[in-house]
C-alpha positions as CSV (number, residue, x, y, z in Angstrom):
1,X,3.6,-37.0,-15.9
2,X,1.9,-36.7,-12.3
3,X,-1.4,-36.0,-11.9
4,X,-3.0,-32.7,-11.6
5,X,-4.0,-31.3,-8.2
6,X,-7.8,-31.0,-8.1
7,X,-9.2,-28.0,-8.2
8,X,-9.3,-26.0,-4.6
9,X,-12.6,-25.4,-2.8
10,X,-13.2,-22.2,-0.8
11,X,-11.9,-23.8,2.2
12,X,-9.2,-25.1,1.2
13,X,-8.7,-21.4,-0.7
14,X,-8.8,-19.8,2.2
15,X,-6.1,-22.2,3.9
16,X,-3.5,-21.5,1.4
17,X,-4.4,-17.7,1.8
18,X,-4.2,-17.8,5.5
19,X,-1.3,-19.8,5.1
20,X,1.4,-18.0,2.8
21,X,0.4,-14.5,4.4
22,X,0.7,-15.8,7.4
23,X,4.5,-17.4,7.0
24,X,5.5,-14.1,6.0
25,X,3.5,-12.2,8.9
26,X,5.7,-14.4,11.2
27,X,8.9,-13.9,9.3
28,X,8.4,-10.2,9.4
29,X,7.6,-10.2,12.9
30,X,11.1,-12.4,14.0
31,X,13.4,-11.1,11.1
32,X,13.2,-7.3,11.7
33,X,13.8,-4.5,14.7
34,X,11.4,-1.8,13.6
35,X,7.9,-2.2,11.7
36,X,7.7,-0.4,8.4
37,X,7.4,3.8,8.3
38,X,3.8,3.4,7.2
39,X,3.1,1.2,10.1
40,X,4.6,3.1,13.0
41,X,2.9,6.7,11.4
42,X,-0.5,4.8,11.9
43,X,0.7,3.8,15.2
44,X,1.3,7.5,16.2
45,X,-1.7,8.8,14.5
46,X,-4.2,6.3,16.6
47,X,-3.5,8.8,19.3
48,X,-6.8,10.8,17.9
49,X,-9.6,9.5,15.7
50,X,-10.1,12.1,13.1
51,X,-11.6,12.8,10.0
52,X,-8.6,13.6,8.5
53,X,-4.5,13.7,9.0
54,X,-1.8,16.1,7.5
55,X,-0.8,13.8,4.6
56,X,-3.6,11.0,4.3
57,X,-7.8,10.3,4.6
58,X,-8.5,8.7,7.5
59,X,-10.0,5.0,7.1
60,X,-6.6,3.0,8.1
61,X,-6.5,5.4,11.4
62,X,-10.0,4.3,12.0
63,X,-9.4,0.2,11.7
64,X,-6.5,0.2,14.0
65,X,-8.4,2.0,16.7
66,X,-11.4,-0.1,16.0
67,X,-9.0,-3.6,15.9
68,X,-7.0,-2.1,19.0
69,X,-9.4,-2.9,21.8
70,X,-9.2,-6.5,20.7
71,X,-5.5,-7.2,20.3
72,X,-3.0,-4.4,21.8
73,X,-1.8,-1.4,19.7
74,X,1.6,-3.3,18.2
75,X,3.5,-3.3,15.7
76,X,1.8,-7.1,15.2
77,X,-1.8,-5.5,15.2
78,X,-0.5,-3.7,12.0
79,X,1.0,-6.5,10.6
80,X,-2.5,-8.9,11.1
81,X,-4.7,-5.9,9.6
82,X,-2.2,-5.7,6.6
83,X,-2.8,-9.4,5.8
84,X,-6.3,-9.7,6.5
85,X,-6.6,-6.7,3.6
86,X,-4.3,-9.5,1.6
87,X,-6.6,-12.0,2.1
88,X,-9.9,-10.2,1.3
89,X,-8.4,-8.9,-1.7
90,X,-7.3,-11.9,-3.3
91,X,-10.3,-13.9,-2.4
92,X,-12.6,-11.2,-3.9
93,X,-10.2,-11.3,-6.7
94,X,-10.3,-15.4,-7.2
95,X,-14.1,-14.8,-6.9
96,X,-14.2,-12.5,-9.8
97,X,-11.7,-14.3,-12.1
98,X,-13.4,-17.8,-11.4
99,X,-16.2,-17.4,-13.9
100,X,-14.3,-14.8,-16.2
101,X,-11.2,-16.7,-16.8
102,X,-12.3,-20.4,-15.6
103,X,-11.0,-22.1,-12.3
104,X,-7.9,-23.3,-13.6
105,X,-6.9,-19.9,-14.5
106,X,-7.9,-17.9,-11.8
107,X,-5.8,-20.4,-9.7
108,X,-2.9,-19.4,-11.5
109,X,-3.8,-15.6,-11.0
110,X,-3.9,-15.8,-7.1
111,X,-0.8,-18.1,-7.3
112,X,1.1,-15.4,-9.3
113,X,0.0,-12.4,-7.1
114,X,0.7,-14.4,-4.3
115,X,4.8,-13.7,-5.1
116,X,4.3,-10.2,-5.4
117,X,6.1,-8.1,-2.9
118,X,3.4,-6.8,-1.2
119,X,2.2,-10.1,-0.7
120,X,5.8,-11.3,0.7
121,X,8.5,-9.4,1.8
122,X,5.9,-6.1,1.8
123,X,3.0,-7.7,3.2
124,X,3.3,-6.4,7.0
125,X,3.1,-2.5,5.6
126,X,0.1,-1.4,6.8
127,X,-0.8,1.5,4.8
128,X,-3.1,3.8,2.8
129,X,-2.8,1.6,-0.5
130,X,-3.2,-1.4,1.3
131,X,-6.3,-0.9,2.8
132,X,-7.5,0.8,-0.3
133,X,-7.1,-2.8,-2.4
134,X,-10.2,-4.5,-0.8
135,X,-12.7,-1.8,-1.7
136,X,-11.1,-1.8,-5.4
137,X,-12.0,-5.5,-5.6
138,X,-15.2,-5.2,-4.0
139,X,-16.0,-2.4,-6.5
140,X,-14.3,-4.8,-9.6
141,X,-17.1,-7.6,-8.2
142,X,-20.0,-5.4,-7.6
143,X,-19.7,-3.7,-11.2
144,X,-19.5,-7.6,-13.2
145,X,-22.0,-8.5,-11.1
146,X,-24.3,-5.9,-11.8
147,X,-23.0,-6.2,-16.0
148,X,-24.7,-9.9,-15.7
149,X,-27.7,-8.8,-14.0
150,X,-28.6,-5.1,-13.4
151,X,-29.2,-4.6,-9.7
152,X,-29.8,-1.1,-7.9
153,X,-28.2,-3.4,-5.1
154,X,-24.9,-3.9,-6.6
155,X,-24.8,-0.2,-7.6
156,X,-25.7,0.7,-3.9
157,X,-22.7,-1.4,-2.5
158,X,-20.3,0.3,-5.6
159,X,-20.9,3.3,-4.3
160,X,-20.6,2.8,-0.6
161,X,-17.0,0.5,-1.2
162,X,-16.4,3.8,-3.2
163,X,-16.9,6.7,-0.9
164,X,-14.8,4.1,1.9
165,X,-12.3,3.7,-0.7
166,X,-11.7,7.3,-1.3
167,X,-11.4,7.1,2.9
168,X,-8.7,5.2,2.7
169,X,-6.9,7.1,-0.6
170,X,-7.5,9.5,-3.1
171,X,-6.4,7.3,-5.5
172,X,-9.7,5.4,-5.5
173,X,-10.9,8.3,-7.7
174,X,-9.0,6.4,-10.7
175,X,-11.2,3.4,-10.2
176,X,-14.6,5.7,-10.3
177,X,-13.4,6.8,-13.5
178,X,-13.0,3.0,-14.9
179,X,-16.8,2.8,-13.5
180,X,-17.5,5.3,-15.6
181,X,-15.6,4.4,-18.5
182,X,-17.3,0.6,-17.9
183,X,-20.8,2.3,-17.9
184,X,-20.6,3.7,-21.4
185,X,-18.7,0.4,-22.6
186,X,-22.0,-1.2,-22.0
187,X,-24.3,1.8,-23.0
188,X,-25.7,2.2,-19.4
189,X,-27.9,4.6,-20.6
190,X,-30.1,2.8,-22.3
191,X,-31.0,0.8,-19.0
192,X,-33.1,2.3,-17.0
193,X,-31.4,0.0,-13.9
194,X,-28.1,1.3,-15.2
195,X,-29.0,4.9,-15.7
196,X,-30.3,4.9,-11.9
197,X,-27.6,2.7,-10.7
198,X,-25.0,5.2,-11.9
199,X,-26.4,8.1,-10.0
200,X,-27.1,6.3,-6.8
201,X,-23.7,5.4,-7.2
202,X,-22.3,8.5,-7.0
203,X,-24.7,10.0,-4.5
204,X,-23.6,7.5,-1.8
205,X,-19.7,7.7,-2.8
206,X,-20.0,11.4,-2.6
207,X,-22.1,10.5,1.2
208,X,-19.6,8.8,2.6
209,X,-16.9,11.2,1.6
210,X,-18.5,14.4,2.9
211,X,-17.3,14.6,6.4
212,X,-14.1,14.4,5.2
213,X,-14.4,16.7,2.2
214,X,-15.8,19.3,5.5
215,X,-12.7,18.4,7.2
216,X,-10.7,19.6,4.6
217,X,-12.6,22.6,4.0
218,X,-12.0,23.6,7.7
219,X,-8.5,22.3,7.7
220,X,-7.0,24.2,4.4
221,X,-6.8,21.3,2.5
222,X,-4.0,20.0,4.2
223,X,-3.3,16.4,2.5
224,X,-3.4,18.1,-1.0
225,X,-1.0,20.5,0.1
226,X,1.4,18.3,1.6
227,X,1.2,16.5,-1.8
228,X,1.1,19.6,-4.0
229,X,4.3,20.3,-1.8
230,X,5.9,16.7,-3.4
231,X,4.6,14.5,-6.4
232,X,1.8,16.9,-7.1
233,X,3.6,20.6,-7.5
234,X,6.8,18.9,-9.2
235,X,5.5,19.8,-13.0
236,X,7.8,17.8,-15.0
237,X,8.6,19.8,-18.2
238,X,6.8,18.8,-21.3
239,X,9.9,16.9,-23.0
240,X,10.1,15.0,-19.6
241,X,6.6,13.5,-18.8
242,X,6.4,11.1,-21.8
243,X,9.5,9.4,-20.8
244,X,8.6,9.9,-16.9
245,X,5.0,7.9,-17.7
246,X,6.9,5.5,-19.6
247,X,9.1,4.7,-17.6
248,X,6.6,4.5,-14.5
249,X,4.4,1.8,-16.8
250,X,7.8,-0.2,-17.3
251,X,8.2,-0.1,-13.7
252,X,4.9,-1.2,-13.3
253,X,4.6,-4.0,-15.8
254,X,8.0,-5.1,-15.9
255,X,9.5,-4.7,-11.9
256,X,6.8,-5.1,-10.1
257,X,4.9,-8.2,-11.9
258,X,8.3,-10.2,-12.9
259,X,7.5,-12.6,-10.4
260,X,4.3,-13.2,-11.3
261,X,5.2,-13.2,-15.1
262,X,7.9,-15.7,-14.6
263,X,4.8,-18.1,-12.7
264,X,2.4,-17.1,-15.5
265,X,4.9,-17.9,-18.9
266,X,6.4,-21.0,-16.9
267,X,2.8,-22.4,-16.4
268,X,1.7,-21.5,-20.3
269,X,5.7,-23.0,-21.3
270,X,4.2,-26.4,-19.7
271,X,1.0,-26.6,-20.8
272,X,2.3,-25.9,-24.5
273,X,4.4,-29.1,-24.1
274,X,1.8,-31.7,-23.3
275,X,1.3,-34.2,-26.2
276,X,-1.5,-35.6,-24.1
277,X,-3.7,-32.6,-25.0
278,X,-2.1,-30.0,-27.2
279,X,-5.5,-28.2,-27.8
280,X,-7.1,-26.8,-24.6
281,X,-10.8,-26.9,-24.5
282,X,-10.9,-23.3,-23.6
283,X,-13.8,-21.7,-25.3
284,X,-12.7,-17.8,-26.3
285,X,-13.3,-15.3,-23.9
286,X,-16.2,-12.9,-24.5
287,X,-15.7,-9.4,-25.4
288,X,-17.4,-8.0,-22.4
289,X,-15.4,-10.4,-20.6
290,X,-12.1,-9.5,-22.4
291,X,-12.6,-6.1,-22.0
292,X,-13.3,-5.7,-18.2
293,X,-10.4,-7.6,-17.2
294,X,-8.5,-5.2,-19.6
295,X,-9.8,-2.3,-18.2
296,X,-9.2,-3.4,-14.4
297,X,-5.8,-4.5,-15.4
298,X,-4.7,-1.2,-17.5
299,X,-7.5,1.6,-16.7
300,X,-5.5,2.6,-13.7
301,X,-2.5,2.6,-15.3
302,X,-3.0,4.9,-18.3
303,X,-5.4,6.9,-16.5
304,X,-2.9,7.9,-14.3
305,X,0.1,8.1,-17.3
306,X,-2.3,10.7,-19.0
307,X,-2.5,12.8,-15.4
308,X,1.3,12.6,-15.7
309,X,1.1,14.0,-19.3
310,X,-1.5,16.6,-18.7
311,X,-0.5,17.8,-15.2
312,X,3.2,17.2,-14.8
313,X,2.7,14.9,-11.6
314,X,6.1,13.3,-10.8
315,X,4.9,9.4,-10.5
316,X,6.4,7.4,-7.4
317,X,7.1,4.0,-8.4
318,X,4.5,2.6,-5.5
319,X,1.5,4.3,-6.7
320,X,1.0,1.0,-8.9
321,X,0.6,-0.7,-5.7
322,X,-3.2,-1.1,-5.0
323,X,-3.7,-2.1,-9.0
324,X,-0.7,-4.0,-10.0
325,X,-2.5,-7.6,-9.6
326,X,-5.0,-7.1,-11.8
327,X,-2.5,-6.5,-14.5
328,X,-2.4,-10.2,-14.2
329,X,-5.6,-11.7,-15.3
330,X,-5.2,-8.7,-18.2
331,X,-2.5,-10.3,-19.8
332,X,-3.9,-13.8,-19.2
333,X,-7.1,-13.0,-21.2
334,X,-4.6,-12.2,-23.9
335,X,-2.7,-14.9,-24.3
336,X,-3.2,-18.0,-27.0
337,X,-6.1,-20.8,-26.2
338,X,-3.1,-23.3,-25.9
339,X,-1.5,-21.2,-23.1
340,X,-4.5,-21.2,-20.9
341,X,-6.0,-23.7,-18.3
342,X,-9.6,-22.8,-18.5
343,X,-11.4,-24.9,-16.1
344,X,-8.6,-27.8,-16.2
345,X,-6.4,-27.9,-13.0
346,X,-3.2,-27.0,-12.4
347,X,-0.7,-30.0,-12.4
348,X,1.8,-30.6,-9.7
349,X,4.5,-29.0,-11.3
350,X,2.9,-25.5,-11.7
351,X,2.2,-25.6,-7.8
352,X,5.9,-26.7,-7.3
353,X,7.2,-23.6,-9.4
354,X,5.0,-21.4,-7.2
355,X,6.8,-22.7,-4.0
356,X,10.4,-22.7,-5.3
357,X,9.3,-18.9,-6.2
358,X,8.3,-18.0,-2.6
359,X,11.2,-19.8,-1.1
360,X,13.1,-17.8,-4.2
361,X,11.6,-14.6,-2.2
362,X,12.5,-16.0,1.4
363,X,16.1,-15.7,0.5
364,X,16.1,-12.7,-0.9
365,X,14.2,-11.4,1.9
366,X,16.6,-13.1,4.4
367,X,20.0,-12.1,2.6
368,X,18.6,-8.1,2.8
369,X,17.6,-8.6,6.3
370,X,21.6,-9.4,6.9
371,X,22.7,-6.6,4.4
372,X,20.6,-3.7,6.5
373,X,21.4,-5.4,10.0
374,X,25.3,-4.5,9.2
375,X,24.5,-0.8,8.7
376,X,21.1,-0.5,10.0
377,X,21.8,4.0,9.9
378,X,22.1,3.5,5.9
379,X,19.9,4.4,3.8
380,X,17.3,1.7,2.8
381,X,17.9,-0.1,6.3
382,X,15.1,1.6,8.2
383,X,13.8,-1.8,9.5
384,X,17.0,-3.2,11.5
385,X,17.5,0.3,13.1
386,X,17.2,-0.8,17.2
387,X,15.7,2.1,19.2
388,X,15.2,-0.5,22.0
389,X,19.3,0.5,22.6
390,X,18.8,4.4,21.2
391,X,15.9,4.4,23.6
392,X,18.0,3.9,26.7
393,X,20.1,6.5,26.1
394,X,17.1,9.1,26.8
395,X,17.5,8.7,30.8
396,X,15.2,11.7,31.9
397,X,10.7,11.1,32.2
398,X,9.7,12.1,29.9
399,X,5.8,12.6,28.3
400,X,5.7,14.2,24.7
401,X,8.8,13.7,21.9
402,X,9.0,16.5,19.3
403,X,10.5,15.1,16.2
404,X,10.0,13.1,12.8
405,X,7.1,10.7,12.9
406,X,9.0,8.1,12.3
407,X,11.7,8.4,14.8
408,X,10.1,9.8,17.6
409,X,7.5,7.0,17.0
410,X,9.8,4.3,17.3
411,X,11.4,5.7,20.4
412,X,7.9,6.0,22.1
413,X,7.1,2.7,21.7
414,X,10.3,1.7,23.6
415,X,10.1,4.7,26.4
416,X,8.6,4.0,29.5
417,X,4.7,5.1,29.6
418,X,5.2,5.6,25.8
419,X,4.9,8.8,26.0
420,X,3.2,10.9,23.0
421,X,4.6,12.4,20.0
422,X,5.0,15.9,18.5
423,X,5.3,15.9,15.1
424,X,8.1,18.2,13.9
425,X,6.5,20.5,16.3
426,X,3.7,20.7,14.6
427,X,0.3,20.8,16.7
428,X,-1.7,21.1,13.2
429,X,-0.1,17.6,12.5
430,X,-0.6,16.3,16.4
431,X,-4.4,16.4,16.9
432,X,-3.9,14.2,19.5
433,X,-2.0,17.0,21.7
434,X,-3.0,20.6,22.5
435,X,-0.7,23.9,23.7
436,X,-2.0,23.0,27.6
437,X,-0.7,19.3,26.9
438,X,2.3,21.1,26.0
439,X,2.8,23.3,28.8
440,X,2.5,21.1,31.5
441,X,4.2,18.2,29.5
442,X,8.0,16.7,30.1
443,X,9.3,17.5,26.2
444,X,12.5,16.4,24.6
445,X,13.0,17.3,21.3
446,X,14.8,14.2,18.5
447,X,16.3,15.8,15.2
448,X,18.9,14.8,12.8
449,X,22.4,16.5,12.6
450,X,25.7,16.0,12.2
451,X,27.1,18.5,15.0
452,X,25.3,17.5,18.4
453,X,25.4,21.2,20.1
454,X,25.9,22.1,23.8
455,X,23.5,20.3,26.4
456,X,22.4,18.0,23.4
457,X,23.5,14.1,23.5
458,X,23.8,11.9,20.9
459,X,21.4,9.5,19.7
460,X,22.6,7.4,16.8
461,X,24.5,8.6,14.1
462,X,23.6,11.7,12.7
463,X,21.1,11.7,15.4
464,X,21.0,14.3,18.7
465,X,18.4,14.9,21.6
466,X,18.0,17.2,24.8
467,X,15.5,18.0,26.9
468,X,13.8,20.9,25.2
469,X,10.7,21.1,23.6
470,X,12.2,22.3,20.0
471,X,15.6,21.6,18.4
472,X,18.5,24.5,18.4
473,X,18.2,27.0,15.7
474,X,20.3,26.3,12.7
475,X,23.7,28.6,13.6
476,X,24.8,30.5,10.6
477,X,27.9,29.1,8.9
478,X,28.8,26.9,5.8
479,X,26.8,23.9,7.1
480,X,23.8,25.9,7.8
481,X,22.0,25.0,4.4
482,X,22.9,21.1,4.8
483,X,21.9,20.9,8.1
484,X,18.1,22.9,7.1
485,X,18.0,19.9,4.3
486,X,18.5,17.3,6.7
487,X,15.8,18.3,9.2
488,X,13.3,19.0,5.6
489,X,14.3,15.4,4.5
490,X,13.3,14.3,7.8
491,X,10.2,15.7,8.6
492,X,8.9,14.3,5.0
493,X,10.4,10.8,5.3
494,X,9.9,10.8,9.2
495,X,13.2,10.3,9.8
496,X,14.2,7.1,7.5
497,X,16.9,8.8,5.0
498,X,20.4,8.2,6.3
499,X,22.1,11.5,7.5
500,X,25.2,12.1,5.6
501,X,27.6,13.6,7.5
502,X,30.7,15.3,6.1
């Protein structure tokens, strides 16, 4: 049998980091037309620094202005901020797991999350959960950290990487509950460094957050409304939400981790088979240690079943996103003393798996890239749509575009001046326009339909635009409800859902 690998230093860490996020930075960047949704919707709401937006908090808004003076506002920028959140988070996350788990075993854990598909094919989307991830490790460091040795310090920065991660997304509030959950586990009030910590905790997190808690205040609450309006206001009947949570948490554990299950199993299925050493020296994890993992790696995830339960929330699949990973070191705590690497190092043939995975993932990624490029107006194939061509077909100057995020975003980008956008002629959702910009502006208006009226031309399919600031009325008649769905669909997808057309 070869050798084992030595065990990685930071540097070299880093390098593998840098390098596997990076291949897949460049891949995106040559393999497809159009940067994701998320990406172009930060793109169009860099227009105006805020404290708020329609649908999300403001902190990803806020790092691609701040990034934008140093590298040009492109689809790329998005792409390099998305990464760097990659990196952070999985080298906070090695940090963490290193003395929990031993080296050998947080190895594994970086490895595994590593193949995860927002750390491959998914890694350019620049979004809300993405930049939320950092802040949840920070805060999964800070709290250990301060469990070994009380520090008002540590509490300080938990409360701060709190407040920013509620910034970024509301979800963050799931993880201030597992602080809270953590603080009785250890009977924080019997320390007075504890009992302090918690409150400064939560005076800083709530610091951080009030501007923007003002801004909704003064802005009518907008982002809950837009979710109440979706996931939020869709209260599931009661005989639905068990099976709805459950099958969320299957989703969760058994969709979104197989990759890293098949690296974690296949690393345990070859250590097992070693005659050289059939009895790991990996001493049994502590229970504070066992429990913390377990509560990083599930709290989320029931916490957010029992909302379903109580509440009715409808759960979309990607809300395990930003918590997925830490599922993994869960389940490795878990697993027999013969299946775990403890401090040892990986051998060769666990770090060979790990790259036959990834190159796995490149051809999957490749073989969908070919599949969407064929029929890039389907649904699913937002990414190979070319507005570069759409975009010559709008032959007038033209300053502001009224239409879907997305698609008015996109055409923008590839319009000469890049002129502004107008969402779903909204001004509420366009801070970065106001009525005089309007009235002295050059506005055409983009919408989806499957009838392209009088002094409208076509776009793409099921696509029309003319040179008015606001689509056509919806003319009475039989199609009049489908074509009212199509522009609702639209405005809440920005434009990605294919257009059936009759």
């Amino acid at each position: 049998m070869h050798p084992p690998i030595p065990r990685l230093p930071g540097r070299s860490l880093a390098a593998l980091l840098l390098a596997v996020t990076g291949a897949w930075v460049l891949l995106s960047a040559w393999l497809w037309r159009t940067p994701p949704i998320d990406n172009v919707e930060q793109l169009v709401w860099r227009g105006a620094v805020e404290w708020g937006y329609y649908k999300h908090p403001p902190l990803p808004t806020w790092l691609l202005a701040a990034a934008s003076p140093a590298w040009p506002a492109t689809p790329l920028l998005t792409y390099l901020l998305a990464a760097a959140c990659m990196v952070v988070t999985l080298w906070l996350f090695h940090a963490l797991l290193r003395p929990l788990l031993g080296r050998g075993d947080a190895l594994l854990a970086v490895l595994a999350a590593l193949c995860l598909t927002y750390a491959t094919d998914r890694l350019p989307i620049y979004n809300h959960n993405v930049v939320m991830m950092p802040f949840i490790a920070a805060v999964w460091c800070l709290l250990w950290r301060t469990t070994q040795r009380p520090s008002l310090a540590a509490w300080a920065g938990i409360g701060l990487c709190l407040g920013a991660g509620m910034l970024a997304k509301y979800q963050m509030a799931l993880v201030a509950l597992c602080v809270a959950l953590w603080w009785l586990r250890i009977g924080g009030w019997r320390v007075a460094c504890h009992r302090w910590g918690l409150a400064l905790a939560a005076v800083l997190a709530a610091l951080v957050f009030a501007p923007h808690l003002l801004w909704l205040m003064t802005h009518h609450w907008a982002p809950l409304t837009y979710a109440s309006d979706s996931s939020l206001g869709a209260h599931l009947r009661w005989s639905a939400r068990g099976p709805h949570a459950v099958l969320w948490m299957a989703d969760w554990m058994v969709n979104r981790l197989a990759p890293a299950w098949v690296l974690v199993f296949a690393a345990a299925g070859v250590l097992s088979q070693r005659p050289d050493n059939p009895e790991r020296p990996v001493p049994p994890p502590d229970r504070w240690q066992r429990d913390f993992l377990l509560l990083a790696g599930f709290g989320p995830m029931l916490l957010t079943a029992a909302l379903c339960l109580a509440g009715g929330i409808y759960l979309q699949m990607k809300w395990s996103t930003a918590f997925a990973l830490w599922t993994v070191p869960a389940i490795q705590v878990l697993l027999p003393r013969r299946w775990r690497y403890g401090d040892a190092p990986l051998p060769r043939v666990v770090w060979a798996m790990a790259g036959l995975l990834q190159l796995l993932l490149l051809a999957i990624t490749l073989h969908s890239a070919s599949l969407q490029a064929r029929e890039p107006m389907r649904k699913g194939a937002w990414r190979q749509r070319d507005f570069a061509t759409m975009a010559r077909a709008i032959d007038v100057p033209v300053d502001v575009i009224n239409g879907p995020y997305g698609v008015a975003g996109m055409l923008a980008r590839h319009l000469p001046g890049q002129p502004r956008v107008l969402i779903d002629g909204d001004l509420r959702r366009s801070p970065w326009l106001t009525p005089t910009d309007l009235a002295q502006a050059r506005t055409i208006s983009v919408w989806p339909t499957c009838q392209v009226p009088e002094g409208a031309r076509p776009l793409a399919r099921g696509w029309a635009w003319w040179t008015h600031p606001a689509p056509p009325p919806v003319a009475d008649g039989p199609q009049a409800a489908a074509e009212i769905a199509r522009r609702a669909q639209a405005s809440h997808t920005g434009g990605t859902a294919a257009v059936h057309c009759p």
